[in-house]
C-alpha positions as CSV (number, residue, x, y, z in Angstrom):
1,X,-6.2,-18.9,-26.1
2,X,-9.6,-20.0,-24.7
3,X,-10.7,-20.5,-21.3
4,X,-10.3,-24.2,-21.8
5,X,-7.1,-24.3,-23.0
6,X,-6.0,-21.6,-20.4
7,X,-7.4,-23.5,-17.1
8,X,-6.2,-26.7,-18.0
9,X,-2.3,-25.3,-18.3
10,X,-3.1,-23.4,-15.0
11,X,-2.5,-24.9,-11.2
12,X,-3.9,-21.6,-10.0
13,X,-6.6,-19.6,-11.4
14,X,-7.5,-16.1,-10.4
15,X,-11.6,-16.0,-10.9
16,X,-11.8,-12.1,-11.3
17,X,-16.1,-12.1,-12.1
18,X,-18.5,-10.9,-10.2
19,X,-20.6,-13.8,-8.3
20,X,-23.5,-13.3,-10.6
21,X,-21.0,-14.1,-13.5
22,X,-19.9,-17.4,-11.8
23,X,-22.4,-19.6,-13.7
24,X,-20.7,-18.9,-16.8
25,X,-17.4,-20.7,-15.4
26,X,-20.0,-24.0,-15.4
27,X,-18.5,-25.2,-18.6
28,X,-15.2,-25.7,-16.7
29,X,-16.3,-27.3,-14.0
30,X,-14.2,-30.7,-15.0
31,X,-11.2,-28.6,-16.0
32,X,-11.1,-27.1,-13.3
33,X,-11.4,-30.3,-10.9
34,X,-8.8,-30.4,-8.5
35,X,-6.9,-26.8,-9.0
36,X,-7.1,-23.7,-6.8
37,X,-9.1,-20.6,-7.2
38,X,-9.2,-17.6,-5.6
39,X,-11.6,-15.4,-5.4
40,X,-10.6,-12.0,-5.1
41,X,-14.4,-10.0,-5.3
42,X,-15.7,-8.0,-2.8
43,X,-18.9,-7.2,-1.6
44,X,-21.0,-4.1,-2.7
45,X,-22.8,-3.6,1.0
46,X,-21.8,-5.1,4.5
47,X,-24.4,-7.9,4.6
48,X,-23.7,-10.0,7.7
49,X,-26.4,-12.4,6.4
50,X,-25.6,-13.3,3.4
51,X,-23.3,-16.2,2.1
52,X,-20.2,-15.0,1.2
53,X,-18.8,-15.0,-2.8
54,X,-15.8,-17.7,-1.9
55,X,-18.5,-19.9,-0.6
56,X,-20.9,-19.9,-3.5
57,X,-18.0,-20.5,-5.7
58,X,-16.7,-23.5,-3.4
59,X,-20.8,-25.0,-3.7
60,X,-20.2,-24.5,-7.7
61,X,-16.8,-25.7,-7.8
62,X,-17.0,-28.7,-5.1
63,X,-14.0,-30.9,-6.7
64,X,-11.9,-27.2,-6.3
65,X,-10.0,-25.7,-3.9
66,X,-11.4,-22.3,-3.4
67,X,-9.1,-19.3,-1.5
68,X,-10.1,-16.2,-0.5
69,X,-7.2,-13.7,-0.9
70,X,-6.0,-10.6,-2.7
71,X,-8.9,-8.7,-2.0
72,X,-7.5,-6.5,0.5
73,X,-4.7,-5.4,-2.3
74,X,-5.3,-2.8,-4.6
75,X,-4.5,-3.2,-8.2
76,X,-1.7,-0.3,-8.2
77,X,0.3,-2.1,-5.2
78,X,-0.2,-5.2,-7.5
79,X,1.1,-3.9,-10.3
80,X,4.0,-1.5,-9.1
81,X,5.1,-3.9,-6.2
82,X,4.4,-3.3,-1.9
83,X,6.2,-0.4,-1.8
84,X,4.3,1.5,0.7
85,X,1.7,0.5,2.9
86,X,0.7,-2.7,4.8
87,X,2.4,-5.9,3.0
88,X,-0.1,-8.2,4.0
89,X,-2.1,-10.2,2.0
90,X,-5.2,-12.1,4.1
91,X,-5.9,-15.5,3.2
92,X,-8.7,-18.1,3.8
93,X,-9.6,-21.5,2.8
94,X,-10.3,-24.9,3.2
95,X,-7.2,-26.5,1.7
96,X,-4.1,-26.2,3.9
97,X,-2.2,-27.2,0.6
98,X,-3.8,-24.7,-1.9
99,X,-3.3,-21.8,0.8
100,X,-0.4,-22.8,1.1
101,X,0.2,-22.7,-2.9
102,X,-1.3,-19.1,-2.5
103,X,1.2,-18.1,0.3
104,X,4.3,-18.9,-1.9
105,X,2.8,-16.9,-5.2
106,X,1.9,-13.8,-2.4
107,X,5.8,-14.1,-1.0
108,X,7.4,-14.0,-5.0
109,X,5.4,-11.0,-5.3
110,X,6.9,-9.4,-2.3
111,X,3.6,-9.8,-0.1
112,X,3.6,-11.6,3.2
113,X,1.1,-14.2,3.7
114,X,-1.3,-14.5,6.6
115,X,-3.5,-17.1,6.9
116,X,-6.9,-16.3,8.3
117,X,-8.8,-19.4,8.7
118,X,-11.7,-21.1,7.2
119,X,-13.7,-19.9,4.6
120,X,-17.0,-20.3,6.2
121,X,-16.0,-18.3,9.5
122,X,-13.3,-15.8,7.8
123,X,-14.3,-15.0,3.8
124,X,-17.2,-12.7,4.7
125,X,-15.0,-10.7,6.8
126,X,-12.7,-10.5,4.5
127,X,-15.4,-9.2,1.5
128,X,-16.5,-6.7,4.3
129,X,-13.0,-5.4,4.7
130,X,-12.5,-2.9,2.2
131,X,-15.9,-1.4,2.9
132,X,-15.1,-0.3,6.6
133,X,-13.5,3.2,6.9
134,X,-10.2,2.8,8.6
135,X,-10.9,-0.5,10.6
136,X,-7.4,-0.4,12.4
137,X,-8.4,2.8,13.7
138,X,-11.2,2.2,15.8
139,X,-9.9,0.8,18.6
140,X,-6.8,3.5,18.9
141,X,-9.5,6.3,18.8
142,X,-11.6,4.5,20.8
143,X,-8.9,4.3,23.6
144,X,-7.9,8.4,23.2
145,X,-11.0,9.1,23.7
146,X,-11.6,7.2,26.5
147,X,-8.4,8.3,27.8
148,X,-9.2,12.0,27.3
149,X,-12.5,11.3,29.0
150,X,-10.8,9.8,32.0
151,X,-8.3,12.9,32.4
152,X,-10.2,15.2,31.9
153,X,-12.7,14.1,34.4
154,X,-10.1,13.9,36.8
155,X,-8.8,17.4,36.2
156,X,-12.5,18.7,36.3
157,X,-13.3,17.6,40.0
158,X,-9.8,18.7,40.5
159,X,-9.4,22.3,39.2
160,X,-13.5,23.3,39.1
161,X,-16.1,21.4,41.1
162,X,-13.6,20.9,44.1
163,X,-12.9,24.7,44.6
164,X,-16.6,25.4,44.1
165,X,-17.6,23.1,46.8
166,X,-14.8,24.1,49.2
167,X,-15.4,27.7,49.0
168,X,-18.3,28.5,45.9
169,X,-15.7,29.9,43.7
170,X,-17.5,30.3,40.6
171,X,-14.8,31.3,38.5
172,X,-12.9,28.0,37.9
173,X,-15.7,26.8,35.4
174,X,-14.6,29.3,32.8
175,X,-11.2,27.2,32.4
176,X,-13.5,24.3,31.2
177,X,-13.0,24.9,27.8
178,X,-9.6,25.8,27.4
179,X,-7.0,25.2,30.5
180,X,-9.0,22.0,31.6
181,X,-8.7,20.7,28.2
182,X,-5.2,22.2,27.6
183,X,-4.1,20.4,31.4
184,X,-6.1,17.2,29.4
185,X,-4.1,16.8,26.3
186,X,-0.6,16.0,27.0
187,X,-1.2,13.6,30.0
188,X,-3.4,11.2,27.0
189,X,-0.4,11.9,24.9
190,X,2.6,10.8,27.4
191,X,0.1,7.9,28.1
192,X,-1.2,7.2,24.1
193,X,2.8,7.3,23.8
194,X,3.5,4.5,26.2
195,X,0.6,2.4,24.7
196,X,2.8,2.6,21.6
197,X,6.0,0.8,23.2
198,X,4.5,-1.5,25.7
199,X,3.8,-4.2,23.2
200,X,7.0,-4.3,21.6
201,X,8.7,-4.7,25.1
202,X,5.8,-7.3,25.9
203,X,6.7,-8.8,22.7
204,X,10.3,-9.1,23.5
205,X,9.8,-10.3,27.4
206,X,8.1,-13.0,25.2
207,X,10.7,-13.6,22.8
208,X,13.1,-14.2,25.9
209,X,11.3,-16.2,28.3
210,X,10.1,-18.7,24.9
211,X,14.1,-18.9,23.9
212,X,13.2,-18.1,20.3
213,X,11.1,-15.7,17.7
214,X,9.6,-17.7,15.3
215,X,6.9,-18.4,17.2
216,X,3.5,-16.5,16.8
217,X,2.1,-13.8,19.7
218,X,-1.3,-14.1,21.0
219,X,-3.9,-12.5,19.3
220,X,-4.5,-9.8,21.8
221,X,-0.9,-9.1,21.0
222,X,-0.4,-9.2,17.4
223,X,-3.5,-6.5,17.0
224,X,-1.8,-4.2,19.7
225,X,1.5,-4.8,17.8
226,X,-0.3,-3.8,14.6
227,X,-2.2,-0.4,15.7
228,X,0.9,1.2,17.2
229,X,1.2,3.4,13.8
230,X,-2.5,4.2,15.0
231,X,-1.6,5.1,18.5
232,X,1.6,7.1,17.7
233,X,-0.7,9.1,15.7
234,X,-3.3,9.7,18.1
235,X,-0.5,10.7,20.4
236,X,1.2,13.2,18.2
237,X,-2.6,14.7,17.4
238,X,-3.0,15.2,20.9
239,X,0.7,16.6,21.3
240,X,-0.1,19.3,18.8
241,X,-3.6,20.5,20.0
242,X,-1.7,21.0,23.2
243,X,0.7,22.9,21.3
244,X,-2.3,25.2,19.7
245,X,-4.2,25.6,23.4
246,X,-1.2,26.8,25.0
247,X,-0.4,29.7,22.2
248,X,-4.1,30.7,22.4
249,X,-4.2,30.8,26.5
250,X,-2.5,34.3,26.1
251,X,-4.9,35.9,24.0
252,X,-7.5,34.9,25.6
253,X,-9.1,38.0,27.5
254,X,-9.2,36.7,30.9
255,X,-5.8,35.8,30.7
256,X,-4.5,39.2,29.1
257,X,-6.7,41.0,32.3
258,X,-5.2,38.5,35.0
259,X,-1.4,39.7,33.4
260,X,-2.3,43.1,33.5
261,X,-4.0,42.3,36.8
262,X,-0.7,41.2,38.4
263,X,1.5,43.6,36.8
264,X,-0.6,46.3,38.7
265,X,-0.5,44.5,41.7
266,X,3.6,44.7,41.8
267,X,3.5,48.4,40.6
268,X,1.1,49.2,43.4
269,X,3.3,47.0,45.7
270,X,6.4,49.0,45.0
């Protein structure tokens, strides 16, 4: 079958070139007229200044309806079903019909639909997406580590300069480190922790006070709501380093010579 006779059976055509291939597509230009096509190429760099691929094929295509989806997807999810992993699919376009012709092709396949807006604001963000390292992870990290800088701050002034000040104690500095760091850890895991179940009880104060659930969150919301897994993990990480810092305190030296140091202090007592 040629491309002619394949895109003019087709409602919906998958254009799987790279943009400097698109010109060869010209020839099917009246064929073409009037159907949906998505683009599903990424870029090779994060360009923020460039034009993105969807939008050079909309200019080639003008009597098309061009959406940008199935980028984010790998081919094994596509092939084996969403088994695992994030089921969404990201979608942009111009055409509220052909998205929505997309939509019902992505929910047979077992993906859920979400429908990102307009291809001039959204399809260059959505090219860029597979080349950012764990984007839903910048924010969680963001917050633990702000978090830990918070506490630990707190429990420096607290435990070290405070006693130096009051009385010129020198030796609370040596628990920077370890203790101040161990004290640290599991108050930005209780806390991390609680980030991870606010939003669903936000979400369901919501729920109740709008007398249904089919309508959507706010954005602020739906992107806490989506980097719990994130924040459960950053919690647990936490959890266990406090876990690791506690068994090393006793083999530490100064803590072996304060036990030893107390033990004596009893004997000589008695």
């Amino acid at each position: 079958m040629s491309q002619m006779e394949a895109a003019s059976q087709a409602d919906l055509v998958f254009v799987a070139l790279f943009p400097e291939h698109y010109s060869t597509l010209a020839g099917l230009k009246q064929v073409l007229a009037g159907k949906v096509l998505v683009d599903v190429s990424n870029g090779v760099q994060v360009n923020i200044g460039r034009t993105s691929h969807a939008e050079q094929l909309a200019a080639m295509f003008p009597e098309s309806h061009v959406v940008k989806g199935f980028n984010t997807v790998s081919a094994w999810a596509l092939q084996t079903g969403p088994r695992d992993g994030n089921r969404q699919i990201l979608l942009c376009g111009d055409s509220a019909d052909a998205k929505e012709a997309v939509s019902q092709l992505c929910r047979c396949l077992g993906f859920v639909p979400v429908d990102a807006g307009l291809l001039a604001l959204r399809a260059l963000d959505l090219e860029h997406l597979p080349l950012r390292l764990f984007p839903a992870w910048r924010v969680p990290l963001l917050s633990t580590l702000a978090l830990f800088t918070l506490f630990y701050l707190y429990n420096f002034l607290r435990d070290v300069l405070h006693p130096f000040v009051a009385s010129g104690n020198t030796r609370p500095f040596s628990k920077m480190p370890v203790e101040t760091v161990n004290t640290t850890l599991p108050a930005v895991a209780l806390v991390t922790l609680a980030l991870v179940y606010a939003p669903g009880s936000l979400a369901a104060v919501m729920q109740l006070s709008r007398g249904t659930k089919y309508t959507r969150f706010p954005g602020w919301l739906d992107r806490w709501l989506g980097r719990r897994k994130q924040l459960g993990l950053c919690s647990f990480a936490c959890a266990v380093l406090h876990a690791v810092y506690s068994l090393c305190l006793p083999m530490r030296r100064s803590a072996r010579y304060k036990m030893l140091n107390d033990a004596f202090k009893q004997v000589r007592r008695v």
